[in-house]
Each structure stands twice: as C-alpha cells, then as structure tokens.
MDAnalysis code that builds the backbone (N, CA, C; Angstrom):
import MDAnalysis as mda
import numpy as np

u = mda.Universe.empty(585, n_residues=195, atom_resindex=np.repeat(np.arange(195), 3), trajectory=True)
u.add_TopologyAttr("name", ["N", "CA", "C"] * 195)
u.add_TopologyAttr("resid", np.arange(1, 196))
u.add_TopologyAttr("resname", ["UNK", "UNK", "UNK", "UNK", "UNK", "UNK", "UNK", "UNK", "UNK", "UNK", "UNK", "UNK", "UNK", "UNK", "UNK", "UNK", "UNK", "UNK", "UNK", "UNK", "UNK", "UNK", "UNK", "UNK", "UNK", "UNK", "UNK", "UNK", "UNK", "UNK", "UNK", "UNK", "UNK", "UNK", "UNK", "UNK", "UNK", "UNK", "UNK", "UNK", "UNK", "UNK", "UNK", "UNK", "UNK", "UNK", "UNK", "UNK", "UNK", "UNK", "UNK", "UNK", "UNK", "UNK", "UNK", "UNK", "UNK", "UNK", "UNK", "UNK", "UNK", "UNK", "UNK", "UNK", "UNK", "UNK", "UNK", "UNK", "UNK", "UNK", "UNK", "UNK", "UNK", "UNK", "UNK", "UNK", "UNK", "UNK", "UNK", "UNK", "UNK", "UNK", "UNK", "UNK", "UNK", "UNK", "UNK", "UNK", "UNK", "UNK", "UNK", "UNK", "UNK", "UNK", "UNK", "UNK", "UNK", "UNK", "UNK", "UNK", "UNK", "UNK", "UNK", "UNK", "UNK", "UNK", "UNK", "UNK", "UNK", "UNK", "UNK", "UNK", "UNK", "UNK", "UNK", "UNK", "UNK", "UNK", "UNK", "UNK", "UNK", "UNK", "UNK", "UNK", "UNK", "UNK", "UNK", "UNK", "UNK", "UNK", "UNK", "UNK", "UNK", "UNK", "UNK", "UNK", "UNK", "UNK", "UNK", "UNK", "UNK", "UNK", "UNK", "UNK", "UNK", "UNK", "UNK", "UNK", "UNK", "UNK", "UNK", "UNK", "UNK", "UNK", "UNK", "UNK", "UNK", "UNK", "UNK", "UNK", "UNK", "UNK", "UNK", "UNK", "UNK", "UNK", "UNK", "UNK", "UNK", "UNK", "UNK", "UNK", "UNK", "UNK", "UNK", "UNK", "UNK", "UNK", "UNK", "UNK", "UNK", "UNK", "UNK", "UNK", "UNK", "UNK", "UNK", "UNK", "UNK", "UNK", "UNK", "UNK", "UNK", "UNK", "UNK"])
u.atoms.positions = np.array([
    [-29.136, 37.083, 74.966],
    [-28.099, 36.931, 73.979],
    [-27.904, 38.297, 73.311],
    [-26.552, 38.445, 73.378],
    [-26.806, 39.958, 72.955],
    [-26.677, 40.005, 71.249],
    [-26.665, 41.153, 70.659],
    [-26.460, 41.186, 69.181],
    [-24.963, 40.588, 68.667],
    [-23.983, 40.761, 69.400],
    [-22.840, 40.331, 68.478],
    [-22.350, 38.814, 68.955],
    [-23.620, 37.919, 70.131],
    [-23.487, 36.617, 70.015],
    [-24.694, 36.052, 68.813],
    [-25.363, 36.836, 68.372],
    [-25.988, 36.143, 67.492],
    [-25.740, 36.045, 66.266],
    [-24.209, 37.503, 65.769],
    [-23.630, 37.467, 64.913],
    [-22.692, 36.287, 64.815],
    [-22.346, 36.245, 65.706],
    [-21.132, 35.092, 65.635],
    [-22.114, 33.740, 65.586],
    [-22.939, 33.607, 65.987],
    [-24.015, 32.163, 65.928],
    [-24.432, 31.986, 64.646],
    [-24.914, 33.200, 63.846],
    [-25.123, 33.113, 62.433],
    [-23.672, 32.694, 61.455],
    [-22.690, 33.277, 61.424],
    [-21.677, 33.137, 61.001],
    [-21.074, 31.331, 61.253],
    [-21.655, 31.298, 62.123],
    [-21.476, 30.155, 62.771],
    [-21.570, 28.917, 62.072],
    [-23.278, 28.797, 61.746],
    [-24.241, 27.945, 60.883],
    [-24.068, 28.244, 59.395],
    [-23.794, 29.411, 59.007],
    [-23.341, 29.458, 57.439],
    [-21.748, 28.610, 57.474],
    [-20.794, 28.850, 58.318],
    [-19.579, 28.096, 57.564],
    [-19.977, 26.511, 58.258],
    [-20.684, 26.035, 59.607],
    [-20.876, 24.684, 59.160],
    [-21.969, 24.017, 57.725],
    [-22.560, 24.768, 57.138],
    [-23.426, 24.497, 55.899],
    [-22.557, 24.844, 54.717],
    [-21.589, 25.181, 54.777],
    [-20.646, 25.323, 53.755],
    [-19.454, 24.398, 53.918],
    [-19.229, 23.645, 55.101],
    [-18.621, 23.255, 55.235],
    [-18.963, 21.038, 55.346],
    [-20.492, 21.695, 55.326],
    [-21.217, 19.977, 54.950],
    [-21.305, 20.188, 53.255],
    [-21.734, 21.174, 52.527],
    [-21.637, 21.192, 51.427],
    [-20.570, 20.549, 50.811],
    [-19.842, 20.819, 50.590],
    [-18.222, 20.740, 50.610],
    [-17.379, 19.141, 50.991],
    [-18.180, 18.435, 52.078],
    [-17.768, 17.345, 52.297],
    [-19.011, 16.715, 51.557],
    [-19.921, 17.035, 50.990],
    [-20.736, 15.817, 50.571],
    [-20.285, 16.104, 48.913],
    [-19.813, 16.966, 48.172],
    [-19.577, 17.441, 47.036],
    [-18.035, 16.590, 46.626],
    [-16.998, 16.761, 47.857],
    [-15.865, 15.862, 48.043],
    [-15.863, 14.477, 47.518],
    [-16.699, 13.782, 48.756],
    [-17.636, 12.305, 48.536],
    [-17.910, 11.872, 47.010],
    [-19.100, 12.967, 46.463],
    [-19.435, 12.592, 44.875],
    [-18.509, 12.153, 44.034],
    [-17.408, 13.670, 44.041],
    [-16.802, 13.726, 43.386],
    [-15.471, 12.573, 42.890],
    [-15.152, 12.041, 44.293],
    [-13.406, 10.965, 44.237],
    [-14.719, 9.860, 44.481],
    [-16.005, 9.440, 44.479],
    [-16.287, 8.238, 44.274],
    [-16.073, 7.539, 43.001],
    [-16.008, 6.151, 43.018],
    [-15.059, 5.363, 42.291],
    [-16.366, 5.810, 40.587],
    [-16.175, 5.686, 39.571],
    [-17.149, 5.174, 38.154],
    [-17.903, 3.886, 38.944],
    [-19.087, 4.342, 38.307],
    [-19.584, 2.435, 37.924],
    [-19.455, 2.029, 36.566],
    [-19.281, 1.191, 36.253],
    [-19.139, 0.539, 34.830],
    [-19.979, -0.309, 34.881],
    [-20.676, 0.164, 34.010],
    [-21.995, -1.105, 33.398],
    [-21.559, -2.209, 32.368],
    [-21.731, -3.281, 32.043],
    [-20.977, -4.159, 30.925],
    [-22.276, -4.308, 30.145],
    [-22.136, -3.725, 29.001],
    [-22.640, -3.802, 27.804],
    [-22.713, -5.052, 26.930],
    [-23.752, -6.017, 26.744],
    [-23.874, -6.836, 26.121],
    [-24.015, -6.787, 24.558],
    [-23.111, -7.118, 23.765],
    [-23.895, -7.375, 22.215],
    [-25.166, -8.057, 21.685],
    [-25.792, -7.784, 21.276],
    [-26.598, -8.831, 20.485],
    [-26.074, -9.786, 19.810],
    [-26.695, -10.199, 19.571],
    [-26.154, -11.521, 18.627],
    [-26.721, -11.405, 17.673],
    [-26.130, -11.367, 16.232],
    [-26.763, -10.728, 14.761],
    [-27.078, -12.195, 14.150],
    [-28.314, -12.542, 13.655],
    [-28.706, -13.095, 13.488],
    [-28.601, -13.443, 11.854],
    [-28.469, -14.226, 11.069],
    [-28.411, -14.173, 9.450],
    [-29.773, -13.873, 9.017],
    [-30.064, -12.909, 8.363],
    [-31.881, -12.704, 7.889],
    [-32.075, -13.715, 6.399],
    [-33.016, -14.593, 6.953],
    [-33.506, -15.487, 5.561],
    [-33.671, -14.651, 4.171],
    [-34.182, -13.472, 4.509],
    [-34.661, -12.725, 3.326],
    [-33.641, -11.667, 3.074],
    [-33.281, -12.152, 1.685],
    [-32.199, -11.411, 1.309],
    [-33.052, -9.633, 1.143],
    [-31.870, -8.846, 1.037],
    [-31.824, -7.890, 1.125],
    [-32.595, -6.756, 0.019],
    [-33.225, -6.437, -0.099],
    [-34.100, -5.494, -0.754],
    [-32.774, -4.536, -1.904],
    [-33.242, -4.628, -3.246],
    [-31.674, -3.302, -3.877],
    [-32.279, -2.141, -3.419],
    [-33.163, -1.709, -2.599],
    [-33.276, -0.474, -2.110],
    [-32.768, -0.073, -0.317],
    [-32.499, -1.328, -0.140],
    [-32.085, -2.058, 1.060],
    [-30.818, -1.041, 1.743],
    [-30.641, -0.095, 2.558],
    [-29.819, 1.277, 2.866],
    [-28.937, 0.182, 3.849],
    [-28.857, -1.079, 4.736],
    [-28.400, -1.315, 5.710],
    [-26.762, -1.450, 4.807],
    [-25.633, -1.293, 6.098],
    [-24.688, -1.826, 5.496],
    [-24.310, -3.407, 6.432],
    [-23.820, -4.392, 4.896],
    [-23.462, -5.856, 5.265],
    [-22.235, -6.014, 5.874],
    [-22.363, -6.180, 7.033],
    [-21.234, -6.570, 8.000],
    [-20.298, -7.685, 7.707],
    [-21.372, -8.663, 7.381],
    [-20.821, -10.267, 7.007],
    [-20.394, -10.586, 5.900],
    [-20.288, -9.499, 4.844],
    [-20.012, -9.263, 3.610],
    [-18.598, -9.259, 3.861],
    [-18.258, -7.890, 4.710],
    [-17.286, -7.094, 4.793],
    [-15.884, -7.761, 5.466],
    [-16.726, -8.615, 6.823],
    [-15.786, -8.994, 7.237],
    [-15.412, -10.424, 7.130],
    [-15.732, -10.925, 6.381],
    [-15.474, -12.163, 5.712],
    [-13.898, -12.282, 5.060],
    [-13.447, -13.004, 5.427],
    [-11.854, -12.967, 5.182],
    [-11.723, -13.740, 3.567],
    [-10.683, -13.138, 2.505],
    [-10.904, -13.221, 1.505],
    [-9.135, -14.101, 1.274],
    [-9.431, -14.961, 0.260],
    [-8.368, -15.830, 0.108],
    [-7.064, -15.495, -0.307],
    [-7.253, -14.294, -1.327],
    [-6.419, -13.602, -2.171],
    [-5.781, -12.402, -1.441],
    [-4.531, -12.598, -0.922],
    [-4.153, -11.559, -0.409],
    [-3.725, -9.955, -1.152],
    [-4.197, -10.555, -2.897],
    [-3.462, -9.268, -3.878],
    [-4.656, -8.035, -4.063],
    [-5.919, -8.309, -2.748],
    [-7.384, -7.561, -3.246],
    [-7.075, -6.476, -1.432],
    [-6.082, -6.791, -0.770],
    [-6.020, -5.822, 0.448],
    [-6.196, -4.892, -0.218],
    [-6.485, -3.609, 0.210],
    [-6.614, -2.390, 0.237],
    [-7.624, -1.733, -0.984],
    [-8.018, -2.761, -2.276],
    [-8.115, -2.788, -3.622],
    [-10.030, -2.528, -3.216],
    [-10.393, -3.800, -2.338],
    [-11.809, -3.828, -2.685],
    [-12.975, -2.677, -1.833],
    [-13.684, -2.340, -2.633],
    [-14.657, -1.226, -2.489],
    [-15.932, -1.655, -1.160],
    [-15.540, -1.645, 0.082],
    [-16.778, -1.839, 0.729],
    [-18.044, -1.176, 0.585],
    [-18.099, -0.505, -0.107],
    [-19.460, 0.195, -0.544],
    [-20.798, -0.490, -1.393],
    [-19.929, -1.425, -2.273],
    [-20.877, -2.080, -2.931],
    [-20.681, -4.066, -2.360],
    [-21.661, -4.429, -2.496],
    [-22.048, -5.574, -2.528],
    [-21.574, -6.912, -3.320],
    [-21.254, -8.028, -2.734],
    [-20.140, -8.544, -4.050],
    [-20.854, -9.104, -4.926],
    [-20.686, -9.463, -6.080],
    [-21.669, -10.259, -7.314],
    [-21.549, -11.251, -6.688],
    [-22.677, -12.349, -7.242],
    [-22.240, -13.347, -6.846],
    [-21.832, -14.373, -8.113],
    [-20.711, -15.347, -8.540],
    [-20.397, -15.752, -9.351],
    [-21.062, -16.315, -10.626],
    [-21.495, -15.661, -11.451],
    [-22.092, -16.570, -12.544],
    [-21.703, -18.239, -12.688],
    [-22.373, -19.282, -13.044],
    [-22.009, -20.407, -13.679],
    [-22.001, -20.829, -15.059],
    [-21.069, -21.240, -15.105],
    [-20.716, -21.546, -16.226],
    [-21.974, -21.923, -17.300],
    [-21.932, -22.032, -18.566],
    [-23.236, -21.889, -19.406],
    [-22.803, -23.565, -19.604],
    [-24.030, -23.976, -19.540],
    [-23.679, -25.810, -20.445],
    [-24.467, -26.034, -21.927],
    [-24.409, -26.861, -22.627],
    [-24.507, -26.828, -24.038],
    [-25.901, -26.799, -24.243],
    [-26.661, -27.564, -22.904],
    [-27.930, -28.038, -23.319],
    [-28.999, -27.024, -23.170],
    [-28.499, -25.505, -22.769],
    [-29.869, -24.554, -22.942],
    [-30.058, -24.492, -24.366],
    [-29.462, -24.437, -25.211],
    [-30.214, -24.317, -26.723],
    [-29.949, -22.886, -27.083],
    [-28.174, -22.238, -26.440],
    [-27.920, -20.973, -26.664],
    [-28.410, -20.125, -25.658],
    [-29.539, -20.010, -24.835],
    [-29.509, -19.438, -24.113],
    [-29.371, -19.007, -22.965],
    [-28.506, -17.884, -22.154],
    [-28.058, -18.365, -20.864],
    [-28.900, -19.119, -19.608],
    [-28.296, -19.468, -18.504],
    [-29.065, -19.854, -17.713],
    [-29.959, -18.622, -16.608],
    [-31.025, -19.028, -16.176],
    [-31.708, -18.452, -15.404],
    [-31.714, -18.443, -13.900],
    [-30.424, -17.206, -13.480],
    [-30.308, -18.148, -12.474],
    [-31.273, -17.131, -10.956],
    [-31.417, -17.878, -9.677],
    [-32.960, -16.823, -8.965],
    [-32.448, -15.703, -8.505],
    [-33.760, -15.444, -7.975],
    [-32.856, -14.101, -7.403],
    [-32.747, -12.802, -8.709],
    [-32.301, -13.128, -9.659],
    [-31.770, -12.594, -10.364],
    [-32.653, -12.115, -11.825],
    [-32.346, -10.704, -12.705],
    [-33.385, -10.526, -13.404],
    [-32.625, -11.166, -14.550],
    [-33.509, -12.131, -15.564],
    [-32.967, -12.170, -16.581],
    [-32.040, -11.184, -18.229],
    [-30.995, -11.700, -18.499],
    [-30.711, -10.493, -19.379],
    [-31.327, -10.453, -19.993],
    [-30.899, -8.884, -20.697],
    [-31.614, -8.362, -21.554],
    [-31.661, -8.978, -23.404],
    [-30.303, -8.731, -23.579],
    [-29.581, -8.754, -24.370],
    [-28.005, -9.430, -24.745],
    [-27.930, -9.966, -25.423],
    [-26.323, -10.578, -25.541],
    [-25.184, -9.750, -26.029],
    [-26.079, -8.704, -26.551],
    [-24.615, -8.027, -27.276],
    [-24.436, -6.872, -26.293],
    [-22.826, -7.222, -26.164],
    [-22.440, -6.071, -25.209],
    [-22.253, -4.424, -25.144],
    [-22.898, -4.042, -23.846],
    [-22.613, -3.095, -23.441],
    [-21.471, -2.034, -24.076],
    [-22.168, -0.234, -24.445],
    [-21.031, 0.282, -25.464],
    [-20.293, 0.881, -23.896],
    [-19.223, 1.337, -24.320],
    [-18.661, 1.483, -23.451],
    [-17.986, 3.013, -23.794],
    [-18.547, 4.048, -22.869],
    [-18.246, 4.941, -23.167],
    [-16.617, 6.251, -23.009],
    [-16.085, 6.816, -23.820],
    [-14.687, 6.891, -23.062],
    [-14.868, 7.895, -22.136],
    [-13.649, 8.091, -21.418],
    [-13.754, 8.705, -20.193],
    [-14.228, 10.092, -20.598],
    [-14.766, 10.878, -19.934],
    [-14.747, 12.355, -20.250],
    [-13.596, 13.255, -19.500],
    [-13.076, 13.648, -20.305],
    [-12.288, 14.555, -20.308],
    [-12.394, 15.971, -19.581],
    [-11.376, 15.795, -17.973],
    [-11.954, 16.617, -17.075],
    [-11.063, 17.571, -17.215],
    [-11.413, 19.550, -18.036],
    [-10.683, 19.743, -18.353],
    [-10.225, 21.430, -16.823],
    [-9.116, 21.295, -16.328],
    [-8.963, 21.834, -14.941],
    [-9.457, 23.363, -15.427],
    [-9.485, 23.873, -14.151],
    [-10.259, 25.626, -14.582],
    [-8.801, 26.560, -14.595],
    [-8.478, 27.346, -15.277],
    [-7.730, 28.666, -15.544],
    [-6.985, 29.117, -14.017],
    [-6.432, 29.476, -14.750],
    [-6.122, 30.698, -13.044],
    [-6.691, 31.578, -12.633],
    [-6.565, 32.040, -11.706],
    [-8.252, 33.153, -11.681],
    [-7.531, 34.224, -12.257],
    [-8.623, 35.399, -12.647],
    [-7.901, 36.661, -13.056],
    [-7.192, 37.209, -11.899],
    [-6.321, 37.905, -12.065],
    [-5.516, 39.252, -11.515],
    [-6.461, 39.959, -10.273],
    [-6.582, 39.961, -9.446],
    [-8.257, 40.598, -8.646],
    [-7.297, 42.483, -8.444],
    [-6.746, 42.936, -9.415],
    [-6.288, 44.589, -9.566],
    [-7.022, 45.189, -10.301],
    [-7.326, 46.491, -9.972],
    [-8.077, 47.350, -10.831],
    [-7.086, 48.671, -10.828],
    [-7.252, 48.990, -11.860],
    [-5.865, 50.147, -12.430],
    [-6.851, 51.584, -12.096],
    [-6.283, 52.002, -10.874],
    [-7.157, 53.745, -10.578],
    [-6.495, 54.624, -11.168],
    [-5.304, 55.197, -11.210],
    [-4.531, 56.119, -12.195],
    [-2.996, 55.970, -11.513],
    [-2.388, 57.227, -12.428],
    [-0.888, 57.178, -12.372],
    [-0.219, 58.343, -11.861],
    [0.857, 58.739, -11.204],
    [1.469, 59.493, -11.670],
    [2.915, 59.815, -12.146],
    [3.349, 60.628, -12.542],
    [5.166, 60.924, -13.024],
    [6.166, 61.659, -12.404],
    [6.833, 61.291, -11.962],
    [7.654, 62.147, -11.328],
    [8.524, 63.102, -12.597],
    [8.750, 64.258, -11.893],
    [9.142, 65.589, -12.655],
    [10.850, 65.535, -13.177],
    [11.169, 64.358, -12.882],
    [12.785, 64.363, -12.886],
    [13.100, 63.656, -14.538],
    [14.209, 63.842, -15.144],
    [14.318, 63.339, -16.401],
    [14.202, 62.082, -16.495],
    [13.757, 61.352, -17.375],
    [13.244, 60.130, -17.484],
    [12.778, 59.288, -16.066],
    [11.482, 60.005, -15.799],
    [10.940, 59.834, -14.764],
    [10.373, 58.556, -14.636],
    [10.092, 58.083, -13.605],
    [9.184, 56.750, -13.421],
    [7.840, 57.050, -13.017],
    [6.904, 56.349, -13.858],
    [5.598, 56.484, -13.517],
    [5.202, 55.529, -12.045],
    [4.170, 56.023, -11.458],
    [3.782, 55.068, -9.863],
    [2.379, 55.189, -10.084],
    [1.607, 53.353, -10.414],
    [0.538, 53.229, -10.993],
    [-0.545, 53.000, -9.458],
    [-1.105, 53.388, -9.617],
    [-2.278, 53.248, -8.395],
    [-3.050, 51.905, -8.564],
    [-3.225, 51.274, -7.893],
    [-3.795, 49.656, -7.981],
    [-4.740, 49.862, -6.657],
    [-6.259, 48.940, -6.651],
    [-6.753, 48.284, -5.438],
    [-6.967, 47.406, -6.077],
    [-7.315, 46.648, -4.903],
    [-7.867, 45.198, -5.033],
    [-9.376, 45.005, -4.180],
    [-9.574, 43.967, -4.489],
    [-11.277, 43.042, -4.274],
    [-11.371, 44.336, -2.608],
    [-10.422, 43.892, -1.812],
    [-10.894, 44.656, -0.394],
    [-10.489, 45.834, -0.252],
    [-10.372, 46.410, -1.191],
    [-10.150, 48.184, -1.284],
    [-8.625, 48.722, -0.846],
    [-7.444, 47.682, -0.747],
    [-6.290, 48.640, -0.583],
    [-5.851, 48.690, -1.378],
    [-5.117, 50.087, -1.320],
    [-4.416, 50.752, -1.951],
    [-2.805, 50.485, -2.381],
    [-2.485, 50.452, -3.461],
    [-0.781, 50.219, -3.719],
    [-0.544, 51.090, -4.686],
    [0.403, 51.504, -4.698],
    [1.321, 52.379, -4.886],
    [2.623, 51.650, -5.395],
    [2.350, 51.237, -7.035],
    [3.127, 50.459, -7.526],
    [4.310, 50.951, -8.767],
    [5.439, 50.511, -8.883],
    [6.432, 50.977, -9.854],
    [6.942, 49.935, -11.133],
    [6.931, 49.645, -12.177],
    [7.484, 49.080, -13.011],
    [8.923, 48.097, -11.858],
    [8.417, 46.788, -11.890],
    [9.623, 45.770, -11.457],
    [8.655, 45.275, -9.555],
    [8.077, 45.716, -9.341],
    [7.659, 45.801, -7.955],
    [6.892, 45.025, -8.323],
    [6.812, 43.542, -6.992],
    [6.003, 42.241, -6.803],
    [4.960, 42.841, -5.646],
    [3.742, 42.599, -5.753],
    [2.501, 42.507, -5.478],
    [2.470, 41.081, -4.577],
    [2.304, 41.314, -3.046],
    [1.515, 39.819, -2.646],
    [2.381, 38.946, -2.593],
    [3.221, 38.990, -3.205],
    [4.538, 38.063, -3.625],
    [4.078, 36.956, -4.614],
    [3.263, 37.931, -5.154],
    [2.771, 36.716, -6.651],
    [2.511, 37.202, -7.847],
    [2.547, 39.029, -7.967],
    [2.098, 39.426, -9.008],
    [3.237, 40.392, -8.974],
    [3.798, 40.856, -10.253],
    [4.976, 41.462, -10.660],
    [4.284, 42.829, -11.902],
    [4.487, 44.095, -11.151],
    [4.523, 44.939, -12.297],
    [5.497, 44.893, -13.549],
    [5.020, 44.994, -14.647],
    [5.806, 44.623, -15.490],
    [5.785, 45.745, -16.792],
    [4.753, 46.725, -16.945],
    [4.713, 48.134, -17.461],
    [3.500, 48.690, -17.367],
    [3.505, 50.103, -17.328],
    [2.648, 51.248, -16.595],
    [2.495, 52.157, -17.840],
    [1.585, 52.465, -18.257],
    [1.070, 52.993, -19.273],
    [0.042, 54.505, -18.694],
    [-0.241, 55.233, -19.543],
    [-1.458, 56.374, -19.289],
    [-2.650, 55.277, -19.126],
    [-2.722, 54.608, -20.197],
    [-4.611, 53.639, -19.970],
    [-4.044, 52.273, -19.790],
    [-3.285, 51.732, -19.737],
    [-3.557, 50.373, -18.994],
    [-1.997, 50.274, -17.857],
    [-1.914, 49.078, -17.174],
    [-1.278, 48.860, -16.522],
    [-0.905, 46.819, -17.260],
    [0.317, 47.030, -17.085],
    [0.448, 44.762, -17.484],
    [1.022, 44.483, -15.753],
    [0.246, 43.252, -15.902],
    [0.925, 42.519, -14.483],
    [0.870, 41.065, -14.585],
    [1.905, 40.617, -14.205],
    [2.902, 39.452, -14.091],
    [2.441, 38.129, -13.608],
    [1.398, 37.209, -13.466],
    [0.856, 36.381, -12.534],
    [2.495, 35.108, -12.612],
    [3.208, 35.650, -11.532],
    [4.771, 34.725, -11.550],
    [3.932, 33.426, -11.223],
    [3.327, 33.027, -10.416],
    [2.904, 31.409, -10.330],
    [2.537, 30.809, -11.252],
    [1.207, 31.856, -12.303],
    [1.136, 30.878, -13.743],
    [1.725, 30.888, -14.779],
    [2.734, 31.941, -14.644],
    [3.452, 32.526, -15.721],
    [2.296, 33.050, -17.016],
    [1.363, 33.396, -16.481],
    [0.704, 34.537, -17.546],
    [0.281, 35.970, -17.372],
    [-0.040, 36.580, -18.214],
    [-0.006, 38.369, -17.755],
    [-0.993, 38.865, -18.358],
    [-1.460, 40.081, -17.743],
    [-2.804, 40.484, -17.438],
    [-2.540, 41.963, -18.093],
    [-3.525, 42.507, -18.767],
    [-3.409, 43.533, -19.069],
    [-4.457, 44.456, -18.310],
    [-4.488, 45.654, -17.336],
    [-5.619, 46.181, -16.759],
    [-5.808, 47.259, -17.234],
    [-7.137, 47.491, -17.563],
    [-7.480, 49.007, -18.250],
    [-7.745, 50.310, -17.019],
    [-7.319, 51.431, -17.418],
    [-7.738, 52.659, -16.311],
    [-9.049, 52.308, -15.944],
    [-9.732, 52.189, -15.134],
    [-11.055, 52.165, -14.755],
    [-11.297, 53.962, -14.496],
    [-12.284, 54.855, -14.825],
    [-12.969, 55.811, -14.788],
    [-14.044, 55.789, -13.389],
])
C-alpha cells in the first residue's frame, strides 16, 4: 500500500466517524420530549392549628371564595382572617367571654390611637455646581463668562441667561458668587468662588 493510499484510507475513516457522529447527534436531537405527568399531593387539613410563629402561607384561607363581592381586590392576603367574635350574653356578670384558642383580654378600655405621622418629602437636592472663576470681555459693557464644574469634573463655560442640563438657568455672575436657577423647583442657589 503505498503512502498516498493510506492517506486517502485515513481521510477515509475520519469523515465516516464524523459522519456517524453527526447521524447519532441528528437522532438525539429531532427525538420527540418525554413528558412525565406530575402528580399533586393531596393537602391534607392539619388538626393543629397553626403556631403565630407559624411562616407557612394558608392556601385554604386564601382561596376560599368570599360572599361579598365589595372585598375583590380590597383584602390583604398577607394576614390571616380573625375569626368572628360572639356576641357577649348578659349572664357573664360583665365580663367578656373566654373564647379557646385565644388569649384573654387585657383590658376594656380602648386602645389610644395614635395619629398618622406626618411623612414630610425631602428638598430638592442642591445645585451639584461649583463656581471656579470668571472672566470679562474687554468690549463696553462687557459680559462676564462664569466657569462652573460639576460632581464629574466638566467644565462649562457659562453666560448670564444660559440653561445648564436643561434644568439649571444662569441667572447672575458676580466676582465671588455665581446665582443659578433650579427651573424644575423653581428655587435658586447662590454659589460661592471656591479657592
């Protein structure tokens, strides 16, 4: 066998092994899913009521269909429902009933009730400009051009009437301070030369 039949014999056996590869990879691939069918459990009612430290959430609580159609969207699945007090009858001798389960009250006189606290919203933030200096142009009643950066270090090159960002408005340029305009809150900032 000479050398360039054993080239072609090698060449040979690599594209049929690439070419079984390939049909068994085919196969895997367009074979059909299996689908397994998943059984539920069956939830059982637990005799023993629920612990108040008890983390599970009540299913049978939740999905219990409720008579009153005016509580859609209203009731809080998070908490647990009371369960109805009964009515008091004459013959405790004033005091309520004891009913299980349940800790007796404390006290009869009610609960103070405190008013809401007053959530009061935060400011606008400051101006984030720092006033670097100025200069004047040489022409008669010249306009000053105030030097401004901000928090990330650029540079502006600002004139009395010129909007910033499209939210902050120069509004006068001084030797030691600079005023600027916050147009969204409608309040204004006074910035000192920083040194």
């Amino acid at each position: 066998m000479s050398k360039q039949d054993r080239q072609k014999l090698s060449v040979l056996v690599i594209l049929l092994g690439v070419l079984a590869l390939t049909i068994v990879l085919g196969y895997r691939m367009n074979k059909p899913a299996v689908t397994a069918a998943v059984q539920v459990p069956e939830t059982k009612p637990s005799a023993n009521p629920p612990a108040p430290t008890d983390a599970r959430i009540r299913l049978d609580l939740i999905e219990k269909a409720e008579n009153s159609s005016d509580e859609i969207g209203k009731k809080n699945v998070f908490q647990y429902r009371q369960n109805p007090v009964p009515p008091a009858s004459g013959s405790g001798g004033g005091r309520p009933p004891v009913i299980p389960g349940q800790p007796p009250p404390v006290s009869n006189t009610p609960p103070t009730v405190q008013p809401p606290a007053v959530i009061v919203p935060p400011g606008p933030p400051p101006i984030p400009f720092k006033y670097q200096g100025y200069a004047n142009e040489d022409v008669p009643g010249g306009q000053m051009t105030a030097f401004l950066t901000d928090e990330t270090s650029h540079h502006y090159n600002v004139s009395v009437g010129e909007i910033l960002m499209g939210k902050y408005r120069v509004t006068q340029i001084a030797a030691n301070s600079v005023e600027i305009e916050d147009i969204d809150n409608d309040r204004r900032q006074r910035l000192p030369l920083t040194k």
